[in-house]
C-alpha positions in Angstrom: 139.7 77.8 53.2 136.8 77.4 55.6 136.3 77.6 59.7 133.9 77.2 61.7 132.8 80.0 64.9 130.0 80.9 67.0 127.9 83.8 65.3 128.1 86.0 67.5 132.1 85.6 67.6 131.6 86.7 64.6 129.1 89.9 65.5 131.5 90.9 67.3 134.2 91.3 65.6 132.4 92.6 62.5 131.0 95.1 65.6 134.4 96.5 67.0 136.4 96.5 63.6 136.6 99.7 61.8 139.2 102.3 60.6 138.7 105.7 59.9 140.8 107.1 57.6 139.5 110.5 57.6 138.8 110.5 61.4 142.1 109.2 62.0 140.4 106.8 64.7 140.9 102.7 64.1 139.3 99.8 66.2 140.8 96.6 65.4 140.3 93.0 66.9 142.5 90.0 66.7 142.7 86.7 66.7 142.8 83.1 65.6 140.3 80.4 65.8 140.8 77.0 65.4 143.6 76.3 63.4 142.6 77.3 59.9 143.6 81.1 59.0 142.8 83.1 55.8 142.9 86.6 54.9 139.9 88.3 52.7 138.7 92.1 52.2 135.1 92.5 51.8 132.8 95.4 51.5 132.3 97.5 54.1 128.2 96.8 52.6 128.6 93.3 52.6 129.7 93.2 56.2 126.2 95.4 57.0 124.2 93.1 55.1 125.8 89.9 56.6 124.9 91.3 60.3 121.5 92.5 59.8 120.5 89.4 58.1 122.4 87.1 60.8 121.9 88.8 63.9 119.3 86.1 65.3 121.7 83.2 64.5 123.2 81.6 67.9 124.5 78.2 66.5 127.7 78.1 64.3 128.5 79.8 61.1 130.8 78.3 58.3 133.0 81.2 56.7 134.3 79.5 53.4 136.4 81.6 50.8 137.9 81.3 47.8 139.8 83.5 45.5 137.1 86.0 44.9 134.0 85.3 47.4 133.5 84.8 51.0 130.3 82.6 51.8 128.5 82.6 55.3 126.4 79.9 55.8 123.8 79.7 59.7 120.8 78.0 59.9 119.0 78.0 57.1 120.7 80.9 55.6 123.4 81.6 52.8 124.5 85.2 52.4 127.8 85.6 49.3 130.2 88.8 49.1 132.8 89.5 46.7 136.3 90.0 47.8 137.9 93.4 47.4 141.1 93.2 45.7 143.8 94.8 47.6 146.1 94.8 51.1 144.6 95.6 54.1 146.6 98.2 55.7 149.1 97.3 58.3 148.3 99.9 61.0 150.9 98.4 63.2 153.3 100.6 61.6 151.5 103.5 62.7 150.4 102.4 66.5 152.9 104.8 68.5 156.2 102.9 70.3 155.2 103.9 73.9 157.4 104.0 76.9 155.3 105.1 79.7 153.4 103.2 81.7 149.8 102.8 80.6 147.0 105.3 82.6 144.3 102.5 84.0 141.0 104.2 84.3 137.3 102.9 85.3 136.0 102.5 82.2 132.3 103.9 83.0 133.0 106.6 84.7 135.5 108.2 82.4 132.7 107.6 79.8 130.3 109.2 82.1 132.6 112.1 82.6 132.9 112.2 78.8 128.9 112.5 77.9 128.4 114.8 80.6 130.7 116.9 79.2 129.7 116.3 75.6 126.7 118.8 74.9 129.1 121.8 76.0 131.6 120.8 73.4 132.6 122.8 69.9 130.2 121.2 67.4 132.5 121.9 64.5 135.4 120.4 66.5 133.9 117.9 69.1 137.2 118.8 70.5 137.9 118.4 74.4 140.8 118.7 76.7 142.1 116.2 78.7 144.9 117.1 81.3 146.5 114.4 83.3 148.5 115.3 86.3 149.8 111.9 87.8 146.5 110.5 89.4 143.5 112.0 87.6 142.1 112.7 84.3 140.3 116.4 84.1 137.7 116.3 81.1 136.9 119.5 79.9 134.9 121.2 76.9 134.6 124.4 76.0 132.4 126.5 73.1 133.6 130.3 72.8 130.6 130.8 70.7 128.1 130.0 73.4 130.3 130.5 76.1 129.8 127.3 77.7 132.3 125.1 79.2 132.2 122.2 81.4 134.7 119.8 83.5 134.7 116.6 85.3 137.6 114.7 86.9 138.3 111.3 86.9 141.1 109.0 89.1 143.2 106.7 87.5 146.2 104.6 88.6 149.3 104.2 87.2 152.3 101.9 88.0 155.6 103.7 86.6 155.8 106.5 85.0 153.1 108.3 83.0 152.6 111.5 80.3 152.0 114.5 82.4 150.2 117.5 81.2 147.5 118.1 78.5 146.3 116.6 75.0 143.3 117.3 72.8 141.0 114.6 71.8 138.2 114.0 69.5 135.3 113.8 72.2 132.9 111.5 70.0 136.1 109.0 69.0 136.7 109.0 72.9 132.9 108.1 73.4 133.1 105.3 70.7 136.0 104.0 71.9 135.0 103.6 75.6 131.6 101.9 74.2 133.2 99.1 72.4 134.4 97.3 75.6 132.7 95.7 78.5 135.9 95.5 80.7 135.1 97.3 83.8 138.8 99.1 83.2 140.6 100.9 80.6 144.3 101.2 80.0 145.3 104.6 78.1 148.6 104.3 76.8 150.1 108.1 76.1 153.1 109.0 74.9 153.1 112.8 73.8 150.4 115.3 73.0 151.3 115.0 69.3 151.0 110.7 69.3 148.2 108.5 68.6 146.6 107.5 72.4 145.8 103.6 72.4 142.7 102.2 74.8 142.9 98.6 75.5 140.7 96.3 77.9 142.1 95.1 80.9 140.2 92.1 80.0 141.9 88.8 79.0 137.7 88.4 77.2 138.4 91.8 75.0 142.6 91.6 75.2 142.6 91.1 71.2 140.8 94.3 70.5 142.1 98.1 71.0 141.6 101.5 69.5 143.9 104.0 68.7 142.8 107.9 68.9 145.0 110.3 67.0 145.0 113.8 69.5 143.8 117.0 68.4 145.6 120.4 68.4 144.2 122.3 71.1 144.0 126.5 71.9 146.4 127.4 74.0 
């Protein structure tokens, strides 16, 4: 199979797609281009290799693949990568059936509230508390060692009804997550404090891509 895409289409994705097992944090994008579709794991290496030595393409890039390679070819360059045997796992299986009505949040300044707050977090943990109570989002950190703590609030809309109350959250995933998109707004789709949180774009641009935080357990 082969295709043909603008380069950095393909940036892009390779930018915004990652799942970490360990971290329990996953950044997917979707989509279809054109009407040729195959399906192909590579290297985690491979993909490195491919953007560094790619970046400064603009023009088109054919993706060609076969049973065991994947071939890029732009401009006057040619870069090869095994496939990896295997099944890419189907995280829709684990993305949390959610009822409520999504939290929609500026984007930058729920990431601004989230560095300020960053450098009085729990190093060990990066763990930091976000309470919701219907119309803003309170960021707070907190590290008993130091005894340091900090808080910053946040507005946010919401059409229906919402989670209400507290839920612990990996502050640097948060970050991560907020800097993938460009969308000047965020929707925050919480179910429970013990669920996955998913952030989407409210950008048709960025609609295929979202990330999905698993929460923390938090002190009481």
């Amino acid at each position: 199979a082969a295709l043909l895409m603008a380069f950095q289409t393909v940036l892009n994705i390779f930018a915004n797609c990652c799942v970490d097992v360990s971290s329990c944090c996953l950044i997917v994008t979707e989509g279809s281009f054109l009407d040729i579709q195959f399906s192909v794991l590579v290297p985690k290496a491979s993909i490195d290799t491919i953007t560094s030595t790619l970046k400064d393409c603009d023009g088109l890039v054919a993706i060609e693949s076969d049973d065991d390679r994947v071939e890029f070819t732009a401009d006057k360059y040619v870069v090869t990568t095994r496939c990896v045997d295997g099944h890419f796992p189907n995280y829709r299986l684990i993305l949390p059936k959610c009822d409520n009505s999504p939290i929609i949040v500026n984007r930058n300044a729920l990431l601004s509230a989230v560095l300020r707050c960053k450098p009085f977090s729990d190093e060990s943990t990066n763990t930091m508390r976000l309470t919701l109570d219907g119309s803003n989002i309170r960021v707070r950190t907190e590290d008993l060692a130091f005894a340091t703590s900090a808080d910053d609030v946040v507005p946010y809309d919401v059409n229906g009804d919402a989670y209400v109350g507290d839920i612990g959250m990996d502050i640097e995933f948060m970050a991560t997550a907020l800097k993938t998109f460009t969308s000047d707004y965020v929707s925050l789709y919480v179910k429970d404090d013990r669920s996955a949180v998913v952030v989407k774009p409210n950008s048709e641009k960025e609609s295929a891509t979202l990330v999905m935080l698993m929460p923390k357990l938090l002190n009481l």
